[in-house]
MDTraj code that builds the backbone (N, CA, C; nanometers):
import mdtraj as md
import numpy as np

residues = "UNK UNK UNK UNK UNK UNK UNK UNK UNK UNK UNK UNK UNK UNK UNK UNK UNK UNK UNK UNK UNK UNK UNK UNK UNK UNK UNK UNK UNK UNK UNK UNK UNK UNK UNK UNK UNK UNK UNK UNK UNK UNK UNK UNK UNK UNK UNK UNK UNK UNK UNK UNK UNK UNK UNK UNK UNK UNK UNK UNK UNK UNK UNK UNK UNK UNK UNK UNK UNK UNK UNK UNK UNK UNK UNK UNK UNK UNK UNK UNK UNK UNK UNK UNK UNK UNK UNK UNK UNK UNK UNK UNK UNK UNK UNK UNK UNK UNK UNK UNK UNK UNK UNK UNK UNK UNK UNK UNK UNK UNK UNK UNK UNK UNK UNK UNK UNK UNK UNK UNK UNK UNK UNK UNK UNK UNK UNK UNK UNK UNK UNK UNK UNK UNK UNK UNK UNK UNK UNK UNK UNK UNK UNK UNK UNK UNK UNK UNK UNK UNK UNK UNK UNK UNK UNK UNK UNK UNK UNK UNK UNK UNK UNK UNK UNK UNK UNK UNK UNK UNK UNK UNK UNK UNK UNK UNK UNK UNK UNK UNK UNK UNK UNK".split()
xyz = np.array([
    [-3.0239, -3.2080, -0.9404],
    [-2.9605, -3.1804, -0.8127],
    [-2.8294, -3.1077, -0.8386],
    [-2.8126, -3.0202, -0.7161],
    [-2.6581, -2.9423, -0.7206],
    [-2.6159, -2.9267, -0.6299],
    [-2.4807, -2.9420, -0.5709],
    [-2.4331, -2.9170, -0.5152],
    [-2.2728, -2.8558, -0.5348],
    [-2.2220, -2.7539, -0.4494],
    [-2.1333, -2.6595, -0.4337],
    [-1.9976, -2.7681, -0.3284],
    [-1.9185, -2.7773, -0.4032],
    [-1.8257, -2.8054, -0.2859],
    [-1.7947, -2.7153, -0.1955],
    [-1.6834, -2.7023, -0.0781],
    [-1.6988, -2.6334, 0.0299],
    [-1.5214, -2.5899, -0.0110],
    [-1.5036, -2.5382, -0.1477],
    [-1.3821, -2.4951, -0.1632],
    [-1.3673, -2.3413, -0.1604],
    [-1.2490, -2.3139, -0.1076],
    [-1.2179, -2.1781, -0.0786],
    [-1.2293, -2.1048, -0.2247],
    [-1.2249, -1.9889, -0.2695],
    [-1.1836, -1.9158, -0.3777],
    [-1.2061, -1.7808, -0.3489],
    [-1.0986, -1.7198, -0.3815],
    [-1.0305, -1.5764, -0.3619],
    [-1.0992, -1.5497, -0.2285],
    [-1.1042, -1.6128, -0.1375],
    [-1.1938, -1.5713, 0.0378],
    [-1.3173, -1.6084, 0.0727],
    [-1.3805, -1.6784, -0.0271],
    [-1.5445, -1.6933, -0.0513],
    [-1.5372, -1.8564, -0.0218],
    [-1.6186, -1.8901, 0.0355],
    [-1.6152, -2.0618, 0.0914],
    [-1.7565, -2.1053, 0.1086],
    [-1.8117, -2.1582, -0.0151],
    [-1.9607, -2.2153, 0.0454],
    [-2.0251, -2.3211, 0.1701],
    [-2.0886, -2.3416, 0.2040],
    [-2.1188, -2.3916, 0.3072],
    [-2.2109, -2.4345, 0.3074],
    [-2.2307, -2.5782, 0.2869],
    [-2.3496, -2.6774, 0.2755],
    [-2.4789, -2.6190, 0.1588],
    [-2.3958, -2.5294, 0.0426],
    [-2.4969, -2.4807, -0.0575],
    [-2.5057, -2.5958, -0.2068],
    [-2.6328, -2.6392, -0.1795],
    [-2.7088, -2.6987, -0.2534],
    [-2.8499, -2.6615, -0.3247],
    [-2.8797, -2.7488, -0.4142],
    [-2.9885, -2.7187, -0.4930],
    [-3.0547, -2.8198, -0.5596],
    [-3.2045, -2.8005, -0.6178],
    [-3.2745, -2.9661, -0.6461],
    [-3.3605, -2.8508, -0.7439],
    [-3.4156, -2.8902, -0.8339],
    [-3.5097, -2.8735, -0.9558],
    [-3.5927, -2.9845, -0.9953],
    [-3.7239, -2.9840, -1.0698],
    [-3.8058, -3.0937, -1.1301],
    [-3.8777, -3.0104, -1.2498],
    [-3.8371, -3.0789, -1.3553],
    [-3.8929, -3.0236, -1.4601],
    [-3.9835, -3.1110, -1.5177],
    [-4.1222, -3.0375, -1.5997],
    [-4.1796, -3.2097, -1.7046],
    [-4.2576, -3.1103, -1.8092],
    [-4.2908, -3.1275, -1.9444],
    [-4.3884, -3.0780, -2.0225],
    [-4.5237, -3.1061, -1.9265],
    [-4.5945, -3.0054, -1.9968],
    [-4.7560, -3.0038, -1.9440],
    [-4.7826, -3.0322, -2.1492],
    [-4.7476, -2.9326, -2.2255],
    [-4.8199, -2.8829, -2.2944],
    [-4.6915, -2.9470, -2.4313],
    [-4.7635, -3.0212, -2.5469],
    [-4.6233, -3.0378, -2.6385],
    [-4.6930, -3.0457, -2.7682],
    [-4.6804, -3.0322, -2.8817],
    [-4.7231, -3.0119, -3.0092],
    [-4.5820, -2.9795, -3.0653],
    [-4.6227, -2.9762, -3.2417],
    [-4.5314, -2.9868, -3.3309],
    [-4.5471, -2.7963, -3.3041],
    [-4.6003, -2.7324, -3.2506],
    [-4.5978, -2.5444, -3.3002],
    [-4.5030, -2.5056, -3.1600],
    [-4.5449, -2.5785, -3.0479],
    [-4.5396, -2.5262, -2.9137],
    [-4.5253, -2.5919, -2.8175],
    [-4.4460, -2.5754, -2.7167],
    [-4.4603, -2.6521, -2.5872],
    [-4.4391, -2.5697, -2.4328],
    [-4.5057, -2.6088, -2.4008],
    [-4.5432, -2.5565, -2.2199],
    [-4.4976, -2.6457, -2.1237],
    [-4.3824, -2.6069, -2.0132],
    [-4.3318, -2.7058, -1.9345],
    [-4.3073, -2.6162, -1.7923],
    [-4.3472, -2.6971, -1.6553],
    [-4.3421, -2.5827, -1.5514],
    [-4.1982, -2.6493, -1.4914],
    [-4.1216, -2.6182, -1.3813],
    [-3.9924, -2.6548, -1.3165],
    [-4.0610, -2.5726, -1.2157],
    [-4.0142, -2.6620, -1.0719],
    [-4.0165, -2.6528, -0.9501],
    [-3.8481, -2.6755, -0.9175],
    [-3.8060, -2.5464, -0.8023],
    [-3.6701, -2.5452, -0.7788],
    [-3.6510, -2.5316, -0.6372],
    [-3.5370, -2.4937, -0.5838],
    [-3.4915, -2.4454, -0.4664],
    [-3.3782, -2.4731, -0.4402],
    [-3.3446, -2.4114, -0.4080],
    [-3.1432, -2.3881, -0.3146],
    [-3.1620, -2.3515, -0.1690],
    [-3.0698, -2.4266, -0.1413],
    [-3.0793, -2.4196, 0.0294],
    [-2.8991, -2.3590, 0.0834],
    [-2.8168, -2.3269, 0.1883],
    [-2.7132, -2.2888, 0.2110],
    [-2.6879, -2.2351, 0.2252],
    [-2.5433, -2.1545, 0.2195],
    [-2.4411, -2.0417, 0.2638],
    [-2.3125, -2.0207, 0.1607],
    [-2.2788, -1.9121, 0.2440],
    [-2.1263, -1.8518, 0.1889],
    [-2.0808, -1.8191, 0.3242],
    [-1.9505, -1.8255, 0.3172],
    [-1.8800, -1.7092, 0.3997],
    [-1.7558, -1.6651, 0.3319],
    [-1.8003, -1.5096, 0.2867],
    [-1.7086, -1.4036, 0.2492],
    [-1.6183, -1.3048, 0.3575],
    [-1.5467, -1.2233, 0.2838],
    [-1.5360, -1.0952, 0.3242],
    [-1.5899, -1.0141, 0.2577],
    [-1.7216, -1.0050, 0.2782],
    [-1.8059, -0.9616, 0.1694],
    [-1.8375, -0.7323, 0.2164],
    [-1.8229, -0.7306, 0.3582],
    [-1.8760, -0.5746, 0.3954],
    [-1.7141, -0.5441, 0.3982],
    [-1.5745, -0.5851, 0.4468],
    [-1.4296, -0.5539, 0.4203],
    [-1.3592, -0.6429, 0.3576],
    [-1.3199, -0.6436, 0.2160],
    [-1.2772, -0.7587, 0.1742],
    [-1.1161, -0.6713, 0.1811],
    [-1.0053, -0.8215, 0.1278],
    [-0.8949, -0.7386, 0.1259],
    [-0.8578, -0.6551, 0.0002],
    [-0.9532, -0.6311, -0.0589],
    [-0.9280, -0.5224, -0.1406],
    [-0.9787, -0.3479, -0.1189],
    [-1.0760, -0.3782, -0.0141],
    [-1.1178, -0.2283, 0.0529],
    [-0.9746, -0.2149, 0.1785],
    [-0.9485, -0.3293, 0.2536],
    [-0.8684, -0.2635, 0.3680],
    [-0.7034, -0.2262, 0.3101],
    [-0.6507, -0.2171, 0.1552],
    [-0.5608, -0.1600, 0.1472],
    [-0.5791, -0.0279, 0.1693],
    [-0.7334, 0.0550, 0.1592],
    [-0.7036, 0.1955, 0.1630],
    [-0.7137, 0.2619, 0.3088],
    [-0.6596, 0.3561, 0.3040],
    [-0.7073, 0.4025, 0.4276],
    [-0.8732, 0.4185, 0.4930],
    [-0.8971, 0.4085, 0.6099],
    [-1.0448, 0.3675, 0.6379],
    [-1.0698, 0.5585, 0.6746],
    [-1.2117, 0.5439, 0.6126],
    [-1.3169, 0.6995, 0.5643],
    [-1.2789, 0.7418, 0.4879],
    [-1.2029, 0.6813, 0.3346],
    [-1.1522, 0.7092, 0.2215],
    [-1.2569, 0.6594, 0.1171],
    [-1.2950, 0.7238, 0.0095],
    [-1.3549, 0.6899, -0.1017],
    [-1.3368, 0.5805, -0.1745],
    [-1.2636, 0.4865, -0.1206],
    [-1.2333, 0.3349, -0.1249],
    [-1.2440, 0.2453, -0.0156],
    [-1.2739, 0.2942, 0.0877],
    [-1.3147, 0.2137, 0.1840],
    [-1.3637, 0.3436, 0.3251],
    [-1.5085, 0.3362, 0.2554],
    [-1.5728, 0.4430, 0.3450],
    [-1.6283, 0.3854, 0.4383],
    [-1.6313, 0.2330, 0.5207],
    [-1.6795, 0.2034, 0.6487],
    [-1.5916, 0.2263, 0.7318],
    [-1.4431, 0.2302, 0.6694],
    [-1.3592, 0.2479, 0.7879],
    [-1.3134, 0.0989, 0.8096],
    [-1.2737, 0.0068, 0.7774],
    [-1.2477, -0.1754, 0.7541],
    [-1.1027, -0.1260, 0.7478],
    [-1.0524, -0.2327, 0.8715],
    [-0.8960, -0.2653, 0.9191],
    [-0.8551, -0.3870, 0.9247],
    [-0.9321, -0.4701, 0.8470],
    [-0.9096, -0.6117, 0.8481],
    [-1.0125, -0.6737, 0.8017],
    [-0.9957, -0.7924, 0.7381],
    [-1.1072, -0.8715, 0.6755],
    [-1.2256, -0.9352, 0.7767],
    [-1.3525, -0.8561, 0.7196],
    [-1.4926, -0.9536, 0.7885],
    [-1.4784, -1.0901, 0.7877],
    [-1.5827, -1.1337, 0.8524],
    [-1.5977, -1.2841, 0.8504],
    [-1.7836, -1.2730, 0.8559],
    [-1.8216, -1.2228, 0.7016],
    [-1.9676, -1.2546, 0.6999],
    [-1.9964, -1.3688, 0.6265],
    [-2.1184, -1.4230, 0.6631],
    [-2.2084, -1.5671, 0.6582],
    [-2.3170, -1.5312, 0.5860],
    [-2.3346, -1.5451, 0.4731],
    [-2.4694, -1.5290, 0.3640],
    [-2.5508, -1.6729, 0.3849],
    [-2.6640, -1.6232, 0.4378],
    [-2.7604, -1.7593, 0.3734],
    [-2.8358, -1.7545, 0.3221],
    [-2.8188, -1.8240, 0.2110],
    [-2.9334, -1.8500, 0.0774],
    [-3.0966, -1.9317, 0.1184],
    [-3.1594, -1.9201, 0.0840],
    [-3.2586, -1.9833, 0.1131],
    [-3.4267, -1.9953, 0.0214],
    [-3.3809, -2.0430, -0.1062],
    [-3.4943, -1.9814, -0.2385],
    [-3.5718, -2.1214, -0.3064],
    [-3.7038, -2.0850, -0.2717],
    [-3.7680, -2.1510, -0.3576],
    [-3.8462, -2.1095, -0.4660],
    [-3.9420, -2.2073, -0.5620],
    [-3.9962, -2.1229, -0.6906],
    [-4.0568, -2.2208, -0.7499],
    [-4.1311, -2.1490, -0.8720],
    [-4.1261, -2.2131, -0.9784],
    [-4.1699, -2.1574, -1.1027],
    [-4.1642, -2.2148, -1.2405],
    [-4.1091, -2.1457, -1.3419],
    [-4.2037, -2.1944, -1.4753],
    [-4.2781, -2.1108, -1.5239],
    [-4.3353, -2.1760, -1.7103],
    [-4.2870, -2.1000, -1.8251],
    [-4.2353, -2.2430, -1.8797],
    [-4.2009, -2.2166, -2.0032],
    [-4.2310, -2.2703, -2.0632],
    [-4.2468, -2.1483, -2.1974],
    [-4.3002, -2.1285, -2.3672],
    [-4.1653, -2.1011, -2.4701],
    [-4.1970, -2.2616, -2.5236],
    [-4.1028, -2.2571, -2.6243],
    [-4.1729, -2.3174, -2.7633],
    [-4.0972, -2.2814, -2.8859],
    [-4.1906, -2.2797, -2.9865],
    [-4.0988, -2.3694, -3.1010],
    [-4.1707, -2.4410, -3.1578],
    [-4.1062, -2.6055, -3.2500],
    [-4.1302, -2.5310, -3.3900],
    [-4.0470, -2.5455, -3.4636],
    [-4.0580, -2.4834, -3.5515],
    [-3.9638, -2.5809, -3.6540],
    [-3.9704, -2.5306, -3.7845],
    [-3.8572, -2.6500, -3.8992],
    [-3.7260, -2.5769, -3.9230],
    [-3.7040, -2.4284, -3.8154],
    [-3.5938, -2.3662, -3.8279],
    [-3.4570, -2.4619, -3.7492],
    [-3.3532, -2.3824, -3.7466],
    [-3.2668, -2.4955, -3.6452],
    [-3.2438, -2.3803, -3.5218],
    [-3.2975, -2.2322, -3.5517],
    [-3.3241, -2.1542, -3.4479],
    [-3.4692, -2.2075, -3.3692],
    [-3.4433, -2.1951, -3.2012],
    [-3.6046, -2.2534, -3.1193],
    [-3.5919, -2.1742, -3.0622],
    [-3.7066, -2.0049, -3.0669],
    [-3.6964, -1.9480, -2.9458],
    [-3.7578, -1.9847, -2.8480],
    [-3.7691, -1.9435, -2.6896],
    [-3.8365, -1.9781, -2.5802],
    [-3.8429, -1.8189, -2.4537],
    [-3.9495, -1.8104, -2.4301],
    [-3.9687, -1.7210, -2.3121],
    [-4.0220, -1.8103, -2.1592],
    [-3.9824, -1.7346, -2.0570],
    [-4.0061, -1.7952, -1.9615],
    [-4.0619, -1.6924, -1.8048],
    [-4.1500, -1.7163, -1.7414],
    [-4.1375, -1.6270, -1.6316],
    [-4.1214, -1.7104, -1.4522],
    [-4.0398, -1.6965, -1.4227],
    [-4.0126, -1.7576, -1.2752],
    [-4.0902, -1.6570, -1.1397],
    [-4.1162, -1.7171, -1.0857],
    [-4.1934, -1.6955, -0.9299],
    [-4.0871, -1.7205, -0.8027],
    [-4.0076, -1.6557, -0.7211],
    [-3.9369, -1.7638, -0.6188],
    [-3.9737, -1.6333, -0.5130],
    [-3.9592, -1.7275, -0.3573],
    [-3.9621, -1.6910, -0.2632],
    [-3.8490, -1.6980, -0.2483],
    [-3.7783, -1.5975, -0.1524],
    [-3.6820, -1.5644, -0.1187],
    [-3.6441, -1.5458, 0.0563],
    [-3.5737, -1.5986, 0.1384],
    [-3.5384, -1.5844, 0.2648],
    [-3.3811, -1.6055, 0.2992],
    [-3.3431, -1.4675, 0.2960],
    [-3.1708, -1.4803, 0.2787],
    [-3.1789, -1.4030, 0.4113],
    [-3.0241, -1.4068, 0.4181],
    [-2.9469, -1.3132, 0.5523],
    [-2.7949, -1.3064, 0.5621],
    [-2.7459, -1.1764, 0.5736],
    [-2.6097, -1.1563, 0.6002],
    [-2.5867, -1.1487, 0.7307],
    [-2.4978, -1.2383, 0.7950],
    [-2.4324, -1.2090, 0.9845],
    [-2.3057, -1.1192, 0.8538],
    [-2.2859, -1.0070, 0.9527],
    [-2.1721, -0.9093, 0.9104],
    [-2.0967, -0.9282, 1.0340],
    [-1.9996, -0.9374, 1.0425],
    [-1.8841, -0.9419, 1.1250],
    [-1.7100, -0.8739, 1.0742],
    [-1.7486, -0.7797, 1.1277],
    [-1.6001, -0.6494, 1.0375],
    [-1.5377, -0.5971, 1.1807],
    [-1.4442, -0.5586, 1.1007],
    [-1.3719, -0.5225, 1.2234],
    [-1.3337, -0.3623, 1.1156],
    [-1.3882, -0.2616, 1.2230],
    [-1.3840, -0.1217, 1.1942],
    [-1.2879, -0.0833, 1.2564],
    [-1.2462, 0.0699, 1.2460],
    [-1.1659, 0.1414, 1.2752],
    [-1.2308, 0.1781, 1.4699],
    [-1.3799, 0.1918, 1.4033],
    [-1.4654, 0.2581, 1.5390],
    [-1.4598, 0.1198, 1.5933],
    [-1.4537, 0.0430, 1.5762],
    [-1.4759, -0.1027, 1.6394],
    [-1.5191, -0.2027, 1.5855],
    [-1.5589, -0.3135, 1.6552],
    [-1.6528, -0.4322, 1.5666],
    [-1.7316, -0.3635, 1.5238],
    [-1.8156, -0.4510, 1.3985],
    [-1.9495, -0.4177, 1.4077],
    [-1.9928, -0.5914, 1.3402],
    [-2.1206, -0.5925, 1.4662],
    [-2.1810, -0.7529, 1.4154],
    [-2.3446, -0.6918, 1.4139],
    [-2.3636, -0.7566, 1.3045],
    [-2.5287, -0.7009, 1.2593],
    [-2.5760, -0.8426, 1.1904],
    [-2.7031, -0.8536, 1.1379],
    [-2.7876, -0.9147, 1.1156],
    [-2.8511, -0.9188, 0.9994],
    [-2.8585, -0.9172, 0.8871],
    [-2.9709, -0.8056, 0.7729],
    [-3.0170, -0.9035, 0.7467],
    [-3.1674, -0.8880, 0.7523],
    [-3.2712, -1.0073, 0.6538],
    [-3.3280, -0.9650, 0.5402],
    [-3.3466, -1.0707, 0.4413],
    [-3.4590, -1.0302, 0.3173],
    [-3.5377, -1.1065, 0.2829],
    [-3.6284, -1.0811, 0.3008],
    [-3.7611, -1.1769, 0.2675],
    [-3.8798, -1.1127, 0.1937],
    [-3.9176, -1.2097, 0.0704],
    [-3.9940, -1.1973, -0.0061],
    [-4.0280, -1.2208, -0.1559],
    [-4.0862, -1.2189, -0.2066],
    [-4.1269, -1.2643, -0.3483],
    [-4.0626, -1.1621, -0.4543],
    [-3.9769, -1.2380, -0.5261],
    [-3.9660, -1.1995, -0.6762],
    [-3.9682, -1.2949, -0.8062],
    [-3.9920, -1.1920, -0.9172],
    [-4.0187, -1.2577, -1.0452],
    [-3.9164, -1.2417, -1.1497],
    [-3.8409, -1.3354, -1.2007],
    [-3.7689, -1.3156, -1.3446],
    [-3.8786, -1.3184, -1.4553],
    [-3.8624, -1.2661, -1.5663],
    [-3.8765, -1.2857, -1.6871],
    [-3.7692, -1.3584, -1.7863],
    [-3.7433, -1.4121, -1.8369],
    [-3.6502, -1.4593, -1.9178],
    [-3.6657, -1.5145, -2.0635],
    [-3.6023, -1.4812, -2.1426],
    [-3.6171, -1.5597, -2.3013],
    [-3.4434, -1.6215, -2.3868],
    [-3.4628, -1.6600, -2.4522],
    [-3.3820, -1.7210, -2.5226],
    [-3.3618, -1.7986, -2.6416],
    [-3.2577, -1.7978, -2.7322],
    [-3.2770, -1.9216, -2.8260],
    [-3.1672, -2.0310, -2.8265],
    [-3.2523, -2.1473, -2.8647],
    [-3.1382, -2.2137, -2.9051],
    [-3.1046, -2.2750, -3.0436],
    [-2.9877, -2.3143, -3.1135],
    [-2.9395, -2.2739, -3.2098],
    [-2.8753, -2.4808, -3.2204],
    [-2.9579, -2.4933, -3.3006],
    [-2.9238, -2.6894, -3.2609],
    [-2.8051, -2.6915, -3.4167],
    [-2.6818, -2.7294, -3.3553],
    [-2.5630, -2.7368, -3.4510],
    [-2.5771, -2.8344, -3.5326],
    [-2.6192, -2.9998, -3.4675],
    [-2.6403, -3.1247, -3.4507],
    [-2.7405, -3.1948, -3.4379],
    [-2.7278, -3.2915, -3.4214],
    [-2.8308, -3.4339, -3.3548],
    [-2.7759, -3.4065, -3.2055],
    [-2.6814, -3.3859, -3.2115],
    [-2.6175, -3.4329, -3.0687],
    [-2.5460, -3.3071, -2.9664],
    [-2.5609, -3.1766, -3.0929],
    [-2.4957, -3.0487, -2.9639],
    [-2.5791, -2.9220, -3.0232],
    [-2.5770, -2.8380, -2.9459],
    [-2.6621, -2.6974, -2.9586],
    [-2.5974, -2.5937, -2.9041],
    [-2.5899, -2.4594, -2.9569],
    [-2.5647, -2.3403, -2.9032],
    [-2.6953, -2.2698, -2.7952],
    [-2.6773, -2.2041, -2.7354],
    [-2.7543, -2.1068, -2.6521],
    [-2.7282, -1.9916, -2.5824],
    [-2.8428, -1.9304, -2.6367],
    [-2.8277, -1.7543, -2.5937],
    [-2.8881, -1.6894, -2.5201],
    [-2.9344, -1.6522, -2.3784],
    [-3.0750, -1.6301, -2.3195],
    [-3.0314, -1.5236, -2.2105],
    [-3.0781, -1.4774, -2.1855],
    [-3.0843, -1.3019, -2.0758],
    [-3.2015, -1.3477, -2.0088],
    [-3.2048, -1.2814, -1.9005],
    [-3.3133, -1.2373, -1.8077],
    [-3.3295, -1.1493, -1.7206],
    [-3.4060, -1.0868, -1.6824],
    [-3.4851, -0.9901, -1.6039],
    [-3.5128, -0.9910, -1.4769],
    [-3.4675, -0.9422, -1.3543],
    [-3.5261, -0.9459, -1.2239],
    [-3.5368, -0.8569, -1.1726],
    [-3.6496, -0.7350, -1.1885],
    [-3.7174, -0.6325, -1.1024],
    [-3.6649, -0.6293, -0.9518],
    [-3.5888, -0.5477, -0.9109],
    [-3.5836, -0.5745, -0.7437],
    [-3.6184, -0.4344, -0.6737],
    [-3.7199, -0.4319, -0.5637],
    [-3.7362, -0.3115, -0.5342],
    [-3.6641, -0.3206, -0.3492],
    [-3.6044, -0.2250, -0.3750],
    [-3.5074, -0.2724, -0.2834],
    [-3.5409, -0.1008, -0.1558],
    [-3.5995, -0.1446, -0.0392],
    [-3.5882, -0.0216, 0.0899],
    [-3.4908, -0.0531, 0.1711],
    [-3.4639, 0.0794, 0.1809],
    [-3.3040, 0.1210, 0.2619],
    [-3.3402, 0.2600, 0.3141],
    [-3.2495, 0.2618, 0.4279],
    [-3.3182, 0.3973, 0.5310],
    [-3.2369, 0.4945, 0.4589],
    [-3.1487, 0.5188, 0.3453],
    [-3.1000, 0.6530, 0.2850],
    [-3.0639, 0.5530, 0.0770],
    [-3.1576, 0.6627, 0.0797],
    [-3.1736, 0.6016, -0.1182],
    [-3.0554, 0.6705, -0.1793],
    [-2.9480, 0.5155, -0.1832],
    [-2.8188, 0.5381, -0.2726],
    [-2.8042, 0.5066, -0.3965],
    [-2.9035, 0.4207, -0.4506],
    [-2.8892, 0.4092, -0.6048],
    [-3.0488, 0.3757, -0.6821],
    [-3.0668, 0.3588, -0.8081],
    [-3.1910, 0.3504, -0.8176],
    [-3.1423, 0.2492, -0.9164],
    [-3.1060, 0.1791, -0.9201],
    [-3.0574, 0.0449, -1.0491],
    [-3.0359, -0.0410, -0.9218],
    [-3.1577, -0.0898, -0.9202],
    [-3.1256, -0.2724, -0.8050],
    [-3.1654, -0.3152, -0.9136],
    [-3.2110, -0.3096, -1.0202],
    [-3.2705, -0.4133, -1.0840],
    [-3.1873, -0.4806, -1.1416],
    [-3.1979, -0.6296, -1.1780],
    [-3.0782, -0.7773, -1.2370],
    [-3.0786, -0.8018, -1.3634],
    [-3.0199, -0.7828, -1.4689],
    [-2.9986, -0.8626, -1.5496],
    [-2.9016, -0.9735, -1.6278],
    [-2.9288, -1.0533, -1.6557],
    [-2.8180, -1.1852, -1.6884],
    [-2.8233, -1.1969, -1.7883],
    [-2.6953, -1.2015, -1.8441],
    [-2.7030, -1.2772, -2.0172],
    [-2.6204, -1.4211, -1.9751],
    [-2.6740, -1.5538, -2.0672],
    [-2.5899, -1.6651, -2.0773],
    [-2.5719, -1.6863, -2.1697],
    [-2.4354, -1.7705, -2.1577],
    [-2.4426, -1.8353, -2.3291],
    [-2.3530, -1.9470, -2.3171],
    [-2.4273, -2.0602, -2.3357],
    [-2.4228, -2.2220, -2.3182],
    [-2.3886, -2.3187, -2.4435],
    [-2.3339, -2.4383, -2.4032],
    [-2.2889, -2.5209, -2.5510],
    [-2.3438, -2.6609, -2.4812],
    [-2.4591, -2.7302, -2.5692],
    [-2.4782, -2.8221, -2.4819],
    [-2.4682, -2.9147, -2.5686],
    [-2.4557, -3.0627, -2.4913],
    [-2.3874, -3.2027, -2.5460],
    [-2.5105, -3.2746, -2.5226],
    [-2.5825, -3.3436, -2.6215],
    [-2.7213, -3.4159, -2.5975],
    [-2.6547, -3.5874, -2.6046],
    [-2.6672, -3.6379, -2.5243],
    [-2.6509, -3.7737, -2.5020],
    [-2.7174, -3.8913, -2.5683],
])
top = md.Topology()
chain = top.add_chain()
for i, resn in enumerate(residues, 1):
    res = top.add_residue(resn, chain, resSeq=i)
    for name in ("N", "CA", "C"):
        top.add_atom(name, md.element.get_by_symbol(name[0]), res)
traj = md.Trajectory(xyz[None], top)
């Protein structure tokens, strides 16, 4: 389980954003093991995410703030993702364990935009809905009995339609790198 407190930072304030996971092996041997995780996050944000106060220092229809923003939005992101995930990781007598993984999640988000333009308000709506897939791999690097290093990236394809094609890199990638304490 996770949960987000509802603390401010630099303008960004979550809002009832939480999350729950269930993980278990299917598959375990001394070569290999297979384990699926079921997830989901539920919640919000509210940013100044379309005029933050770093676009309304410039002048508005300037190459730093080309909507024209005279004051900070008050937009509402809601998260809304479920999934689930198999992973292949491999047992070995090294103290390196690599692991690959590919995730499935449904996706149902939405931005309320609320800005205040030069031309006027503007309050809009944007939805996104639909299925995407990570790929992901990683190793981990066991120091101990009791702590481990970790290194892992991943992959998220996004094909993203928009009524005027401004970039062609939607696609995600993440690198982490974790120190964990085994109890």
């Amino acid at each position: 389980m996770s949960w987000t407190p509802p603390v401010q930072i630099n303008g960004s304030k979550p809002e009832h954003l939480w999350g729950a996971a269930l993980s278990s092996p299917l598959i375990s041997n001394d070569k290999f093991a297979i384990g699926l995780r079921v997830f989901l996050l539920r919640g919000g944000v509210s940013a100044s995410v379309t005029c933050s106060a770093e676009t309304t220092k410039f002048t508005p229809y300037t190459p730093d703030n080309i909507v024209g923003c005279v004051g900070n939005s008050n937009d509402k992101l809601q998260m809304d993702h479920e999934g689930v995930e198999v992973i292949l990781s491999f047992n070995n007598s090294s103290v390196l364990l690599p692991w690959i993984s590919l995730a499935s999640s449904n996706l149902d988000n939405s931005v309320a935009i609320d800005a205040p333009l030069k031309a006027g308000r503007e309050r809009a709506t944007i939805y996104s809905k639909g299925a995407i897939q990570t790929l992901s791999a990683g190793l981990t690097y066991n120091i101990s009995d009791t702590s481990s290093f970790n290194l892992s990236s991943s992959y998220t394809p996004l094909h993203i339609q928009r009524p005027n094609e401004l970039s062609n890199s939607d696609d995600f990638w993440n690198i982490r790198v974790g120190f964990t304490i085994h109890y």
